[in-house]
N, CA, C and O of each residue as an XYZ file, in Angstrom:
768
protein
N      13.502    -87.282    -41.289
C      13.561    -86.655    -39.984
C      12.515    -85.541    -39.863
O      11.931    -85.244    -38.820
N      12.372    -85.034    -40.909
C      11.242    -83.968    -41.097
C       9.798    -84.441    -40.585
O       8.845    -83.663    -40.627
N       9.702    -85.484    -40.198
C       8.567    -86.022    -39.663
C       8.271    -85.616    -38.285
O       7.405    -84.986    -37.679
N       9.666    -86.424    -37.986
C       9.428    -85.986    -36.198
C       9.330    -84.936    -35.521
O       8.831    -84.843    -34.399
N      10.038    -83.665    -36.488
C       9.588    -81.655    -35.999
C       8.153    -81.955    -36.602
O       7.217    -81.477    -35.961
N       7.878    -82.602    -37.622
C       6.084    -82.068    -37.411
C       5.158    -82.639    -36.243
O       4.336    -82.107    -35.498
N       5.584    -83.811    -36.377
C       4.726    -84.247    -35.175
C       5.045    -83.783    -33.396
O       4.394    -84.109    -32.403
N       6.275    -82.929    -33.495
C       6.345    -82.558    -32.657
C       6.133    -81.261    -32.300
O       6.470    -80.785    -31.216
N       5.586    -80.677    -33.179
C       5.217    -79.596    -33.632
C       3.428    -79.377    -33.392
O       2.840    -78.384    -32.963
N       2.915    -80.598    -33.811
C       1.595    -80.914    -34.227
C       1.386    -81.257    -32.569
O       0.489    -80.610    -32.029
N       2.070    -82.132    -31.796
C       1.942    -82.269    -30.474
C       2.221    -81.297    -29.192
O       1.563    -81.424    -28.160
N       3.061    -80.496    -29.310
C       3.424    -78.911    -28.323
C       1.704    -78.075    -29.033
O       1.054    -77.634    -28.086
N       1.156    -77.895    -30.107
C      -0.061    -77.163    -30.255
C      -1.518    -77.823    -29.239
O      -2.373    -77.394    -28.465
N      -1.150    -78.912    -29.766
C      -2.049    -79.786    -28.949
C      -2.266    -79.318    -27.179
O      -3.243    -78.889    -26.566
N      -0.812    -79.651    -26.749
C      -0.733    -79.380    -25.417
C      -0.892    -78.033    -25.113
O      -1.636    -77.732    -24.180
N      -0.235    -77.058    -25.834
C      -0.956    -75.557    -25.212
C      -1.909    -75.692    -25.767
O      -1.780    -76.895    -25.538
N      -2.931    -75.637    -26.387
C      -4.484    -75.699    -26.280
C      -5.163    -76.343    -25.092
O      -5.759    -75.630    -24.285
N      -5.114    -77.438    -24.969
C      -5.513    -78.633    -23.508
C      -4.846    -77.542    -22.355
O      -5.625    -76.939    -21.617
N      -3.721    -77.375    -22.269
C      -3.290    -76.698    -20.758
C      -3.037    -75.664    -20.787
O      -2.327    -75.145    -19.926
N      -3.583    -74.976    -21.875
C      -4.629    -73.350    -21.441
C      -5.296    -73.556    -20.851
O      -5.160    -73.147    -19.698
N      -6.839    -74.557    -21.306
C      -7.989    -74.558    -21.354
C      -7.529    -75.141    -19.715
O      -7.255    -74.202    -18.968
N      -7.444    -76.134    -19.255
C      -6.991    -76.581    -17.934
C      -6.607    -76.072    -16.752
O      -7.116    -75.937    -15.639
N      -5.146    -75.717    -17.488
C      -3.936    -74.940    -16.503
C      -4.544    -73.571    -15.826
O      -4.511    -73.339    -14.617
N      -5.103    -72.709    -16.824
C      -5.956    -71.106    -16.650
C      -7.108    -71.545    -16.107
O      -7.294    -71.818    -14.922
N      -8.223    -71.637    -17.396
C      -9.398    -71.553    -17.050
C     -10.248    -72.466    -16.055
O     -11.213    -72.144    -15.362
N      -9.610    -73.693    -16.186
C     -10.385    -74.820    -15.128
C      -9.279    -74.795    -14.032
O      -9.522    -75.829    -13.408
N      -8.254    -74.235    -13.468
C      -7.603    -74.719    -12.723
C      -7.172    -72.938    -11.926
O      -6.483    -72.965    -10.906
N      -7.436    -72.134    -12.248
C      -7.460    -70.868    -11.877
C      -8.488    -69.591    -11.921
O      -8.630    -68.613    -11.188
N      -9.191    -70.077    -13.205
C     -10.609    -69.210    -12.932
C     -11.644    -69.885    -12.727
O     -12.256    -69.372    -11.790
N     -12.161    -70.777    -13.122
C     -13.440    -71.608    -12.819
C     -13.307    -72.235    -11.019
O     -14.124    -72.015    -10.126
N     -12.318    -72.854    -10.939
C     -12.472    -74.053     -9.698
C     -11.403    -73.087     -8.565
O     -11.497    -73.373     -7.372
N     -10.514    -72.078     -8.939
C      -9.700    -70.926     -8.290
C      -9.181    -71.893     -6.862
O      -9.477    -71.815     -5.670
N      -7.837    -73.253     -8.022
C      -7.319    -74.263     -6.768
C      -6.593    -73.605     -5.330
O      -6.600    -73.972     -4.155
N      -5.755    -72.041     -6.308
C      -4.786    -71.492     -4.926
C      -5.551    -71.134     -4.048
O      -4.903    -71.082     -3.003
N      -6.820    -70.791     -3.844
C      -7.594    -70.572     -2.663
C      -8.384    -71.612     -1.565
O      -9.055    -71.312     -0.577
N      -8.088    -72.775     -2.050
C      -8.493    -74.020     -1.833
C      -7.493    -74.180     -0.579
O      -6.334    -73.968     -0.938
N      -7.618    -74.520      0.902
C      -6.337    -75.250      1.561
C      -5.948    -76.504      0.834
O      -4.825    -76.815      0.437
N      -7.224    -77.258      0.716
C      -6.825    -78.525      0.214
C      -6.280    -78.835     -1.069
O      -5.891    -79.890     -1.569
N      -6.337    -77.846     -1.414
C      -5.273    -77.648     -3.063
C      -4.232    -76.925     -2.879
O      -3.748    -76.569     -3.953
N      -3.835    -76.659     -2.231
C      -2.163    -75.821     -1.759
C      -1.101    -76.701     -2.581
O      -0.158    -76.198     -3.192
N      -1.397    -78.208     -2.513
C      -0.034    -78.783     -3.164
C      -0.322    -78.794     -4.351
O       0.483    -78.378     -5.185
N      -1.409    -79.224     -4.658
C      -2.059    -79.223     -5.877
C      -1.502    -77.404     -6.747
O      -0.664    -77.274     -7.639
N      -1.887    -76.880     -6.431
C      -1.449    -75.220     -7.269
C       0.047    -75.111     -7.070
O       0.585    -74.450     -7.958
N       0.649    -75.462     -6.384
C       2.318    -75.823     -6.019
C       2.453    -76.587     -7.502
O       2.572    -75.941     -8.543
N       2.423    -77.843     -7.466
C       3.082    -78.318     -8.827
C       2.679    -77.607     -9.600
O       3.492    -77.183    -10.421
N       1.352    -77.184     -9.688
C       1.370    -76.772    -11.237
C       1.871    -75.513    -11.127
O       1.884    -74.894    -12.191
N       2.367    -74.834     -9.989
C       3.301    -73.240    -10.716
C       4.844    -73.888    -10.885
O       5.754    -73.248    -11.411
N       4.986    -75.102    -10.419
C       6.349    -75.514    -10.049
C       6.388    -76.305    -11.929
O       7.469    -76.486    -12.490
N       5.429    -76.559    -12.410
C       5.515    -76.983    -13.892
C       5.121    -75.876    -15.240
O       5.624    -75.664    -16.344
N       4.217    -75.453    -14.652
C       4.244    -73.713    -15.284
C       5.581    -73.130    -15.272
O       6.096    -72.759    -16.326
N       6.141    -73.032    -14.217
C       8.061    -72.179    -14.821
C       8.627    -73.227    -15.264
O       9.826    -72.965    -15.368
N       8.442    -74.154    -15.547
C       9.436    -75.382    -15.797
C       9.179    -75.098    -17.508
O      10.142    -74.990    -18.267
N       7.898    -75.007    -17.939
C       8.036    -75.403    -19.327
C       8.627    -74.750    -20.239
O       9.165    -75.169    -21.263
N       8.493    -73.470    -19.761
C       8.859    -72.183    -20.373
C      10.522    -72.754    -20.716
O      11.071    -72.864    -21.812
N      10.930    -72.985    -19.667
C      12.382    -73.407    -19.388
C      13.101    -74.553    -20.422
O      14.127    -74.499    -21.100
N      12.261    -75.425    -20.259
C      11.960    -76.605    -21.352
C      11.918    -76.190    -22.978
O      12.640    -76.597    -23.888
N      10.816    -75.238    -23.009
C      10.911    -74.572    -24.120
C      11.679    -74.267    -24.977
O      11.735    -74.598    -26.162
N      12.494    -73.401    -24.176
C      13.940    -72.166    -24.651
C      14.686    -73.359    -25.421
O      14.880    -73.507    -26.627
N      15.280    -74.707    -23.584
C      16.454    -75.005    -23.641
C      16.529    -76.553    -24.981
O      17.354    -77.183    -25.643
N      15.279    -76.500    -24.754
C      15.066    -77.917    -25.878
C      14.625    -77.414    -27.371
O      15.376    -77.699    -28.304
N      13.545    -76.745    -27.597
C      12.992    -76.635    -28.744
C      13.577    -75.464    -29.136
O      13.782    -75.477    -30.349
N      13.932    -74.449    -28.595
C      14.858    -73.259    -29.670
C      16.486    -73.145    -29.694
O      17.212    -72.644    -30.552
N      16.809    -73.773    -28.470
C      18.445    -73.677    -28.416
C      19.024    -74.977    -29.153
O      18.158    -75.832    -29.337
N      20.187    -75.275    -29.570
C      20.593    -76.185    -30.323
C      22.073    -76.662    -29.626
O      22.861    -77.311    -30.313
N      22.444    -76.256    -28.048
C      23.716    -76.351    -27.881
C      23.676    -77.611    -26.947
O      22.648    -78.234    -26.684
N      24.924    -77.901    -26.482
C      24.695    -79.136    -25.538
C      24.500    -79.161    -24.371
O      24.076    -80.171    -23.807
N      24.795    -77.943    -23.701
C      24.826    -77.542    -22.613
C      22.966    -77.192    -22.259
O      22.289    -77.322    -21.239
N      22.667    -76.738    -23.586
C      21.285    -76.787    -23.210
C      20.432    -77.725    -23.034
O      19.556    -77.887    -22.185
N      20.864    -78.502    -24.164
C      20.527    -79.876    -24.115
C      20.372    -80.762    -22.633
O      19.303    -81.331    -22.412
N      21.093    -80.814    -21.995
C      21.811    -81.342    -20.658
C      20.918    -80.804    -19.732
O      20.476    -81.571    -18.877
N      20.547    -79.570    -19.732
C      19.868    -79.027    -18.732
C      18.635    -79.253    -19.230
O      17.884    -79.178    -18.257
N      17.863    -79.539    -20.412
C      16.831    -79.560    -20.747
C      16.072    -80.834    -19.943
O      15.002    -81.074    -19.382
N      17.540    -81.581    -20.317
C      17.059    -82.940    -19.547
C      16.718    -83.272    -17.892
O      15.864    -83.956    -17.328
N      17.608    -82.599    -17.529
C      17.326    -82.026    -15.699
C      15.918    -81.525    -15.778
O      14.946    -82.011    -15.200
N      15.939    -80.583    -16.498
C      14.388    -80.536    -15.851
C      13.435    -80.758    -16.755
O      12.685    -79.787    -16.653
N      12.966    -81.576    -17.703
C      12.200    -82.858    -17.984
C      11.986    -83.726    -16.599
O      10.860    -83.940    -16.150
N      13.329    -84.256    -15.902
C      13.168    -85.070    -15.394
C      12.663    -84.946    -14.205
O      12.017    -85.838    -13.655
N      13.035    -83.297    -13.469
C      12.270    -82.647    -12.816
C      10.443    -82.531    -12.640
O       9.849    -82.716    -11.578
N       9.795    -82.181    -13.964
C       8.689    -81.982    -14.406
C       8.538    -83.363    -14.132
O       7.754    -83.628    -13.220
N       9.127    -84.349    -14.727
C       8.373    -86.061    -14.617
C       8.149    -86.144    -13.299
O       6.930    -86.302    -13.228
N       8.578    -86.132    -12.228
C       9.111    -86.287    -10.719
C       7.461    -84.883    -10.760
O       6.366    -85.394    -10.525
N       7.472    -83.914    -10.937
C       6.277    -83.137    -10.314
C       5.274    -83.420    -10.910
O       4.295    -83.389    -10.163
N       5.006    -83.739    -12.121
C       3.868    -84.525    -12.376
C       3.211    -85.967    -11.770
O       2.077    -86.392    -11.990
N       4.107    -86.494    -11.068
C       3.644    -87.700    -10.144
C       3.743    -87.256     -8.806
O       3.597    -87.960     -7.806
N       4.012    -85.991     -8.846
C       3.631    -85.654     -7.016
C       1.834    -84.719     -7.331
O       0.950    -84.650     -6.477
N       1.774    -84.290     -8.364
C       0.802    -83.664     -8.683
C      -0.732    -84.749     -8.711
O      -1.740    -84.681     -8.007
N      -0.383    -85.677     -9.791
C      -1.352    -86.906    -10.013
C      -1.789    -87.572     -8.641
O      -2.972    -87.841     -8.431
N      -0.715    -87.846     -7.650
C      -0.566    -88.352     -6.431
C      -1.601    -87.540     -5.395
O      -2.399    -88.034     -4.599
N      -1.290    -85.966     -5.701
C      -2.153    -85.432     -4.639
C      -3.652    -84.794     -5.320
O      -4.482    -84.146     -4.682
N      -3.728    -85.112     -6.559
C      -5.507    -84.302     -7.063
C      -6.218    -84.929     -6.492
O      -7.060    -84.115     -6.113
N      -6.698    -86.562     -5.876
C      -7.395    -87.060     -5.154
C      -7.889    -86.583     -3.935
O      -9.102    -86.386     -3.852
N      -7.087    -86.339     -2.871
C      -7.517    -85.603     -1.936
C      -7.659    -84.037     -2.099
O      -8.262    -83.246     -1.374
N      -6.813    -83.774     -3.447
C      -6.819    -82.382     -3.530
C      -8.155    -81.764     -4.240
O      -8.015    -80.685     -4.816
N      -9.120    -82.228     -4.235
C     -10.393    -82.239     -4.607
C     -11.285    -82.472     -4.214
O     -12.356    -82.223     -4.768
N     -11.139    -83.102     -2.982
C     -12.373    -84.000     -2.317
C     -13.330    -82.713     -1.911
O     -14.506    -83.061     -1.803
N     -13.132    -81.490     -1.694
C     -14.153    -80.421     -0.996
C     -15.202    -80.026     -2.122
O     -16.359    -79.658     -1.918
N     -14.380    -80.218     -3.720
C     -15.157    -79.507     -4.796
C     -15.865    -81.222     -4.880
O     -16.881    -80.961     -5.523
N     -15.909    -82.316     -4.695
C     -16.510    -83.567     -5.583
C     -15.564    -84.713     -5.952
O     -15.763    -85.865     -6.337
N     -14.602    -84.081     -5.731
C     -13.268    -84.867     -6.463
C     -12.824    -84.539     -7.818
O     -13.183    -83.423     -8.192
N     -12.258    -85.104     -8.502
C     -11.522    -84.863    -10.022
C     -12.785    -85.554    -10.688
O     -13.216    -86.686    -10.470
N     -13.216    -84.692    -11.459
C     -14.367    -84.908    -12.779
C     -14.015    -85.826    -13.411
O     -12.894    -86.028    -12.946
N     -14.197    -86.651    -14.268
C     -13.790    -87.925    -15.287
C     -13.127    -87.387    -16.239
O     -11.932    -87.563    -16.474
N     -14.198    -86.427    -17.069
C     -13.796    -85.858    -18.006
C     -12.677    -85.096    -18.211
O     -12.129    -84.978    -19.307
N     -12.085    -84.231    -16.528
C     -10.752    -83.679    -16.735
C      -9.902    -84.318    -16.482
O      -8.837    -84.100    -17.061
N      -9.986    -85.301    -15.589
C      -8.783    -86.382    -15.380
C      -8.009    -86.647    -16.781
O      -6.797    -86.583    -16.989
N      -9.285    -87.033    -17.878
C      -9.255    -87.630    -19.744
C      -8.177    -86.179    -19.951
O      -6.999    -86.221    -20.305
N      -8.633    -85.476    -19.760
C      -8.209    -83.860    -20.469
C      -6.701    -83.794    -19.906
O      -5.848    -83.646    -20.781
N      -6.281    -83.875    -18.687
C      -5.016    -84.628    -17.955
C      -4.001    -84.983    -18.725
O      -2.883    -84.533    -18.976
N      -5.034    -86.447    -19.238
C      -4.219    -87.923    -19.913
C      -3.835    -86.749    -20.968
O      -2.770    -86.136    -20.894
N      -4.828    -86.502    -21.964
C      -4.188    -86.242    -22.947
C      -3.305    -85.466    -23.297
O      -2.525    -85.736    -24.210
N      -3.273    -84.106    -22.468
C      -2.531    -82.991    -22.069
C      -1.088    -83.688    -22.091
O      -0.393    -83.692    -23.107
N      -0.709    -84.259    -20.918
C       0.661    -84.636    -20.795
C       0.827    -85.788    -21.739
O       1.984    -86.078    -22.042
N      -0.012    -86.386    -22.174
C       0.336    -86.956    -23.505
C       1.568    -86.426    -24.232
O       2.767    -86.674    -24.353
N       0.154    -85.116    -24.870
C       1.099    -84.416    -25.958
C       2.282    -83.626    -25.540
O       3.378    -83.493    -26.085
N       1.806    -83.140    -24.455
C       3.206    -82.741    -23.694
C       4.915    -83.326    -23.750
O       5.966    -82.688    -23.806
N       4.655    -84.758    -23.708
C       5.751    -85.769    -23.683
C       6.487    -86.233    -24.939
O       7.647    -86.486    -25.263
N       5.269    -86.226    -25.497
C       5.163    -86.641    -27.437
C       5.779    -85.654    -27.739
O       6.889    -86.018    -28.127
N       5.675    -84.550    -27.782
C       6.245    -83.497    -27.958
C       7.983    -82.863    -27.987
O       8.692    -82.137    -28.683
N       8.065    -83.725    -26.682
C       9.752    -83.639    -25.967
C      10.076    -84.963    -26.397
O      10.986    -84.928    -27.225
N       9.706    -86.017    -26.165
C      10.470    -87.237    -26.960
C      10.871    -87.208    -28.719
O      11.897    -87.597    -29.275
N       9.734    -86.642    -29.248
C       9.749    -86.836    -30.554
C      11.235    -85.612    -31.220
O      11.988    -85.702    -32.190
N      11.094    -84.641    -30.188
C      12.296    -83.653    -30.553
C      13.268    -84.543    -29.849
O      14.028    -84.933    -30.735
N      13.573    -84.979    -28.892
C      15.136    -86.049    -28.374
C      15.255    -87.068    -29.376
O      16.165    -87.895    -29.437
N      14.255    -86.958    -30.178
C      14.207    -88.587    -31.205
C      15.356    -87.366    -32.553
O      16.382    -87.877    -33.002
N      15.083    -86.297    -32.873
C      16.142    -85.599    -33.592
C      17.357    -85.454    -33.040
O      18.344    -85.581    -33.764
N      17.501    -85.163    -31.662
C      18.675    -84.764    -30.945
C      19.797    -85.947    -30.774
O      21.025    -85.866    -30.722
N      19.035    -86.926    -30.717
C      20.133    -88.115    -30.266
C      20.075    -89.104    -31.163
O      19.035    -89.521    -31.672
N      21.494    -89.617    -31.441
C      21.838    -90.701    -32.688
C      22.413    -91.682    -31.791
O      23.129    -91.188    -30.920
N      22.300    -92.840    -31.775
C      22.984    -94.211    -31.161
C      23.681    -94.337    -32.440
O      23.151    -94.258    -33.548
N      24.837    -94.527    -32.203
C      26.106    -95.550    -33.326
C      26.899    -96.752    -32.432
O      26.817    -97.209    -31.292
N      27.553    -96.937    -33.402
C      28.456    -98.422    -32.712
C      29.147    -97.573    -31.569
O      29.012    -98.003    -30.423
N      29.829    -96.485    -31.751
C      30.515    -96.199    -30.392
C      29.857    -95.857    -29.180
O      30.487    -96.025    -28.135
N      28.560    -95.350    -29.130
C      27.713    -94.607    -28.370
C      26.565    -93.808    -29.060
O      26.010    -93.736    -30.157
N      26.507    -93.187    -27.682
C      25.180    -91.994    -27.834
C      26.051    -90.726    -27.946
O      26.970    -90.212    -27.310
N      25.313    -90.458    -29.081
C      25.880    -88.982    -29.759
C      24.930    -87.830    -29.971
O      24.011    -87.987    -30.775
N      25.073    -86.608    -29.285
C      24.295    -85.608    -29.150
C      24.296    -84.894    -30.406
O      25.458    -84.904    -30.812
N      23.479    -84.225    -31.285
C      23.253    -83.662    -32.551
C      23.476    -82.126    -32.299
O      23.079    -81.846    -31.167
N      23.836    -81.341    -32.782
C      23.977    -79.867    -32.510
C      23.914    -79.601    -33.872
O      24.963    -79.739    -34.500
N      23.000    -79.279    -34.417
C      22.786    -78.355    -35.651
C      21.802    -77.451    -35.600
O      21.005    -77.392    -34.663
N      21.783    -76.387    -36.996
C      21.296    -75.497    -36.959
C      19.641    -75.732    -37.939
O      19.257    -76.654    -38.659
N      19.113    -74.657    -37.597
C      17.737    -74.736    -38.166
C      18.164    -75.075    -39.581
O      19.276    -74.553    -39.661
N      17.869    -75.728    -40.880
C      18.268    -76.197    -42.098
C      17.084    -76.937    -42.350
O      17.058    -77.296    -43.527
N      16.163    -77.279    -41.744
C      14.712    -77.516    -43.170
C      13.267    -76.619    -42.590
O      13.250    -75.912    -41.582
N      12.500    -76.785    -43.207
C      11.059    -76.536    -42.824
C      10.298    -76.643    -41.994
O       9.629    -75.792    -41.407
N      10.379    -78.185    -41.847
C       9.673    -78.821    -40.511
C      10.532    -78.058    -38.865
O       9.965    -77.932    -37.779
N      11.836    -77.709    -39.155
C      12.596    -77.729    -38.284
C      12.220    -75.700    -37.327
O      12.110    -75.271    -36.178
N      12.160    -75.037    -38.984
C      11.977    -73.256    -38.974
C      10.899    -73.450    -38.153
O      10.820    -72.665    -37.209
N       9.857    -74.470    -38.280
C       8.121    -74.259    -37.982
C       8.183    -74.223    -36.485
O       7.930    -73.317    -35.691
N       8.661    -75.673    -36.287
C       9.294    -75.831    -34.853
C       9.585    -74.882    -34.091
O       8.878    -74.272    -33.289
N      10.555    -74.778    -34.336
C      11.298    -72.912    -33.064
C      10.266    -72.058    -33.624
O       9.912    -71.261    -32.755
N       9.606    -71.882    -34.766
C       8.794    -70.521    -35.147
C       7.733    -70.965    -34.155
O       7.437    -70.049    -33.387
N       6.960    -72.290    -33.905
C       6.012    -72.435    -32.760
C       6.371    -71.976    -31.361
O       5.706    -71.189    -30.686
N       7.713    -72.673    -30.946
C       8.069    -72.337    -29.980
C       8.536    -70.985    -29.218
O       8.492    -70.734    -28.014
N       9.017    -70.158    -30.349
C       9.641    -69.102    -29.795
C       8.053    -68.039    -29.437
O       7.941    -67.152    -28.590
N       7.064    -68.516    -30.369
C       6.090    -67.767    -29.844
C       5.006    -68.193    -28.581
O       4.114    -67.441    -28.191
N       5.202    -69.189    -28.176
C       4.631    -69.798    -26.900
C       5.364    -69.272    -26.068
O       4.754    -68.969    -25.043
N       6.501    -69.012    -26.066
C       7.627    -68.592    -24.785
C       6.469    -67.273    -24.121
O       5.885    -67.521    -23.066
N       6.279    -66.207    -24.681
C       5.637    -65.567    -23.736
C       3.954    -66.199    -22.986
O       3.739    -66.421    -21.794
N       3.358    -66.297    -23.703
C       2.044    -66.695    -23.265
C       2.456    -67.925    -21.745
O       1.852    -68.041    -20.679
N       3.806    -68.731    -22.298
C       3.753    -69.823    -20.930
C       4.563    -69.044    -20.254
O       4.993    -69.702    -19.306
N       5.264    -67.313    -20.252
C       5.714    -67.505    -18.722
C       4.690    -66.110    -18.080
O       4.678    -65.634    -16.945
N       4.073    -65.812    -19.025
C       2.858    -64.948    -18.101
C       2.103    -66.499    -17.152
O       2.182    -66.511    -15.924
N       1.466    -67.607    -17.860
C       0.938    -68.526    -17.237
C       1.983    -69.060    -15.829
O       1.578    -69.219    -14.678
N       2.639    -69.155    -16.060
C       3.935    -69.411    -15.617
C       3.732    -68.251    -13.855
O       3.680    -68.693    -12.708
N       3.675    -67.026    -14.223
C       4.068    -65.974    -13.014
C       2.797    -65.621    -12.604
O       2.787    -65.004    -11.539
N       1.029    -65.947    -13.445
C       0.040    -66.005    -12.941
C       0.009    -66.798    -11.807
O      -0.481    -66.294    -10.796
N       0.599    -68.391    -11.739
C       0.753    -69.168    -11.083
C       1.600    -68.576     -9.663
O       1.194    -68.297     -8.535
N       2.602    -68.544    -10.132
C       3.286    -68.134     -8.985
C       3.451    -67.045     -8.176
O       4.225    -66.820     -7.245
N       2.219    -66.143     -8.918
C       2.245    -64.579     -7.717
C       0.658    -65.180     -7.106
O      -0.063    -64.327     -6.589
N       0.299    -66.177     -7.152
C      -1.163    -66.898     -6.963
C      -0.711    -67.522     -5.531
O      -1.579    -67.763     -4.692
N       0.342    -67.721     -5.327
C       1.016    -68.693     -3.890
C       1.019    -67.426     -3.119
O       1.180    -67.944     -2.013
N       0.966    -66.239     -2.886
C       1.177    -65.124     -2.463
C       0.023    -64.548     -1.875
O      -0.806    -64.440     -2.779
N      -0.559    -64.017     -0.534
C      -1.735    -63.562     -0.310
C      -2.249    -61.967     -0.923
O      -3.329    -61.416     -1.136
N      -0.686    -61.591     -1.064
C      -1.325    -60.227     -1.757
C      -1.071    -60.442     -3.653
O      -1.340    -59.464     -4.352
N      -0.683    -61.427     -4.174
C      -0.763    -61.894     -5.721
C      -2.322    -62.135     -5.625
O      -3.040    -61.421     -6.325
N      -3.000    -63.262     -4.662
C      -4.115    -63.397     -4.632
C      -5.330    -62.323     -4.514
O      -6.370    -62.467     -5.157
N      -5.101    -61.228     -3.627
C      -5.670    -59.812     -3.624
C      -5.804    -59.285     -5.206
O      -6.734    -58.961     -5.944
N      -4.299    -59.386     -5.314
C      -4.075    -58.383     -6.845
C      -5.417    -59.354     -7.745
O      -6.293    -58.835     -8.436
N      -5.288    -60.490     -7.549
C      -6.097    -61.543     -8.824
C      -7.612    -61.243     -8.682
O      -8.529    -61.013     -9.470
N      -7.469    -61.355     -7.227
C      -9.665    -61.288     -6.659
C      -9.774    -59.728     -7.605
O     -10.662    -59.729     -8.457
N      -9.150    -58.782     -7.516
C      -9.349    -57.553     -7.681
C      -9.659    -57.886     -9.515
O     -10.740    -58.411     -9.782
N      -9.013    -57.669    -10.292
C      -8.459    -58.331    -11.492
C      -9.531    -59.093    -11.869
O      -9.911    -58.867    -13.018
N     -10.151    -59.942    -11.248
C     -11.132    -60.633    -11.695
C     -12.252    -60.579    -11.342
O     -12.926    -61.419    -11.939
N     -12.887    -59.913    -10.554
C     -13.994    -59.456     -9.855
C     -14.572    -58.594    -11.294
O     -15.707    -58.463    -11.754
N     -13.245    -58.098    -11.739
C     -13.938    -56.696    -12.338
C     -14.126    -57.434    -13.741
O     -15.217    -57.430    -14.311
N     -12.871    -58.140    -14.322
C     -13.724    -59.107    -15.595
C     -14.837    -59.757    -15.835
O     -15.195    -59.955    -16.996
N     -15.733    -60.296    -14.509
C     -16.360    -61.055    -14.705
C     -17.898    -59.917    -14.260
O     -19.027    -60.359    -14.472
N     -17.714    -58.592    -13.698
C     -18.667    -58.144    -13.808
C     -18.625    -57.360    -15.160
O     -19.703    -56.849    -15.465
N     -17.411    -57.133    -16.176
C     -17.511    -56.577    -17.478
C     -18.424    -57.883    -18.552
O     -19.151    -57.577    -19.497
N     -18.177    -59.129    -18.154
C     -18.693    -60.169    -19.117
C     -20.011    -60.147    -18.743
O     -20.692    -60.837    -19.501
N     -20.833    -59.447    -17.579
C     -21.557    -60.159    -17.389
C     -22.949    -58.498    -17.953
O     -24.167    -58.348    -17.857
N     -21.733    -57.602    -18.522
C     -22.975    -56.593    -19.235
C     -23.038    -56.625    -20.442
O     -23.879    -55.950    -21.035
């Protein structure tokens, strides 16, 4: 079993690397979608999946109860459902910049790849099929692969809900003020 916390372990690193690099820099400082009309829905899912993961986070990869469990799954299934309203609208939600680049579309794929790999491969620990049914697992941290796991996770929790409330004070005309301000001045500090 120690396999599947690494690789799920090895796959959540993956994905925050890709949807930093994405989520922030190509999707809020480089291409700056919330200022876009035609990206309004487009910056919508992704603050609406930005608070989601954080959420995901807690209730799947550090909590061990069932109740968390249960809700973890609500909103997985949530996130699945906004990731196909998201995919659905980058087409038009791009057409002013060129459309969606090739190369980030790829960056996309792989992102929610590992994203998924990530959450399946931990439900692949959580849930046992036997002759009577499906049986939910509730145990406690007890190997290595398992400590690494929540030790990854519990330290992503902050970094995704600053990403998380970047997003969502970004839907806001004076979050957007606060940001132009905020970033005006970073990018004339990088540029001495």
């Amino acid at each position: 079993m120690d396999i599947l916390f690494y690789l799920s372990t090895l796959c959540l690193l993956f994905f925050m690397v890709l949807a930093t690099y994405d989520g922030f820099y190509l999707h809020i400082w480089k291409y700056e979608l919330f200022k876009r009309t035609d990206s309004v829905l487009e910056h919508k899912t992704h603050t609406a999946r930005a608070i989601l993961f954080p959420l995901i986070l807690w209730l799947l990869f550090i909590n061990d109860d069932k109740a968390s469990f249960w809700v973890s799954i609500a909103l997985i299934v949530i996130d699945f459902i906004v990731l196909g309203i998201d995919a659905y609208s980058e087409k038009d939600s791009r057409k002013s910049i060129g459309g969606l680049p090739k190369w980030e579309y790829i960056l996309h794929l792989f992102a929610n790849s590992f994203h998924f790999a990530a959450i399946f491969l931990l439900l692949a620990t959580k849930i046992e099929i036997t002759e009577t049914g499906i049986v939910i697992n509730e145990f406690t941290v007890n190997s290595s692969a398992q400590k690494l796991l929540k030790m990854i996770s519990v330290n992503m929790i902050p970094g995704a809900i600053v990403l998380g409330f970047v997003h969502l004070i970004l839907l806001f005309p004076k979050g957007i003020h606060i940001w132009n301000t905020i970033a005006s001045k970073v990018k004339r500090l990088s540029f001495h």
